[in-house]
C-alpha positions as CSV (number, residue, x, y, z in Angstrom):
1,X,0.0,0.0,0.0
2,X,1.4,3.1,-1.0
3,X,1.8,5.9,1.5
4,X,-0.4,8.7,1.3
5,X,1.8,11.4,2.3
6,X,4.1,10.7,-1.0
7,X,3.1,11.7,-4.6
8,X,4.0,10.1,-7.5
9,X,6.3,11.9,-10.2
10,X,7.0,10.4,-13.6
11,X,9.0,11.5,-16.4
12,X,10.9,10.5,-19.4
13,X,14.4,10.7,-20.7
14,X,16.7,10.4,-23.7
15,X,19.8,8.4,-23.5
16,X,22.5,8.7,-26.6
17,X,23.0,5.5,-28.5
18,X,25.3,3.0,-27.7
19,X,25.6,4.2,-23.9
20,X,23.2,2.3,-22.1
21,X,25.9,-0.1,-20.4
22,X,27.9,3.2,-19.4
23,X,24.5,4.6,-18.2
24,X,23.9,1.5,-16.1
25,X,27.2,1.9,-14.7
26,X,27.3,5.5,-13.5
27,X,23.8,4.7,-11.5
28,X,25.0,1.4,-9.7
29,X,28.0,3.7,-8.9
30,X,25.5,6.7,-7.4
31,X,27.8,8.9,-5.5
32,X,26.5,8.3,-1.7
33,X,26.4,12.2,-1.4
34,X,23.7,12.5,-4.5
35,X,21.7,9.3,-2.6
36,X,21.6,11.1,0.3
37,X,20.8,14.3,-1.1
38,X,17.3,13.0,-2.8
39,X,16.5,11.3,0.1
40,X,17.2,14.3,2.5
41,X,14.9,16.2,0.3
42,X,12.2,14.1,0.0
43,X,12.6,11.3,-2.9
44,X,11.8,7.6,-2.1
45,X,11.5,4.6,-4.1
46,X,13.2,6.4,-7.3
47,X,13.1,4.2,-10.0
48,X,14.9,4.5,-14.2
49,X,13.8,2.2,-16.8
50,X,15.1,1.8,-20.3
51,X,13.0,1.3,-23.5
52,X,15.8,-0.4,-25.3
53,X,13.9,0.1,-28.7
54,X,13.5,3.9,-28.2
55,X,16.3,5.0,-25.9
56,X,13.9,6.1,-23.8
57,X,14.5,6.5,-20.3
58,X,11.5,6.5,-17.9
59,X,11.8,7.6,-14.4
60,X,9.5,7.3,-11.7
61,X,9.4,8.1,-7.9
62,X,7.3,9.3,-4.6
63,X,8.3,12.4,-3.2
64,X,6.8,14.4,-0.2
65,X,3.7,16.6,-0.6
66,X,6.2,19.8,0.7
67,X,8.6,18.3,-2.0
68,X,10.5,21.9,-3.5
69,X,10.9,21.1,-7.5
70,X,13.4,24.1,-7.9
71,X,15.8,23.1,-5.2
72,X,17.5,20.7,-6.5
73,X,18.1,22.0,-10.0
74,X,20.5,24.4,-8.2
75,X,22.6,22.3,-6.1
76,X,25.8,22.2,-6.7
77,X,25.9,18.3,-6.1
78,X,23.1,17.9,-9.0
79,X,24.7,20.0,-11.2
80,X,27.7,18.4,-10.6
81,X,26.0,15.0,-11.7
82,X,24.5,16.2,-14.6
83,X,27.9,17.7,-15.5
84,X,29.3,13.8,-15.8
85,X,25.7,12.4,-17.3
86,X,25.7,14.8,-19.7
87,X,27.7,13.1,-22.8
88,X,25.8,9.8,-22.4
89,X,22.2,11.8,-22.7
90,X,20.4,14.5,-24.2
91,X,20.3,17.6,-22.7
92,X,19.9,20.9,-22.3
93,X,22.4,23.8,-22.5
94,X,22.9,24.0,-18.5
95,X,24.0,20.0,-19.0
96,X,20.3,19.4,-16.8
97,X,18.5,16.4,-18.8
98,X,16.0,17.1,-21.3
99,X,13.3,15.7,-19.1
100,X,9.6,15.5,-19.9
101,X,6.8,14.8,-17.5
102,X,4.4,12.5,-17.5
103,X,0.3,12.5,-16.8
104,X,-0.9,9.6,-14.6
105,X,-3.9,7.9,-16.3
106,X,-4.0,4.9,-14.1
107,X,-3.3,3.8,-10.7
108,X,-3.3,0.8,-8.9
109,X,-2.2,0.1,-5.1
């Protein structure tokens, strides 16, 4: 049973051809400071899938109803992160993934 103080935030990704072993890699390496960092600010049960047709990367994860969506985009330990993912995926000019969210048509606990 999911808790009900946690949302649900989905969103998809682009990874570059021929990097999806490299991607894996980088992520069972997380740096323990980035691991704590989501967690500190409110991101559980994060989970990345690949579409290994498409190169698309689909993310999805709870986060705390008080969750703040423009902190983390300007920590120095995200940038940081995004700096060293940023030649395996697409992105945008500040190196921050070219991320699009996604609507939640169906639910089931």
């Amino acid at each position: 049973m999911a808790n009900k103080n946690t949302i649900r935030n989905a969103f998809k990704m682009k990874l570059k051809s021929g990097f999806e072993t490299e991607y894996k890699k980088r992520h069972d390496e997380i740096w323990p400071e980035l691991s704590a960092l989501l967690s500190e600010t409110g991101i559980q049960d994060y989970s990345i899938f690949l579409d290994e047709e498409t190169l698309i990367l689909f993310a999805v994860q709870k986060i705390s109803p008080d969750f703040d969506f423009d902190y983390l985009p300007n920590h120095p330990i995200v940038k940081k992160w995004w700096a060293y993912m940023g030649d395996i995926m697409e992105t945008n000019p500040d190196n921050s993934p070219i991320s699009v969210s996604l609507k939640e048509v169906f639910h089931l606990d």
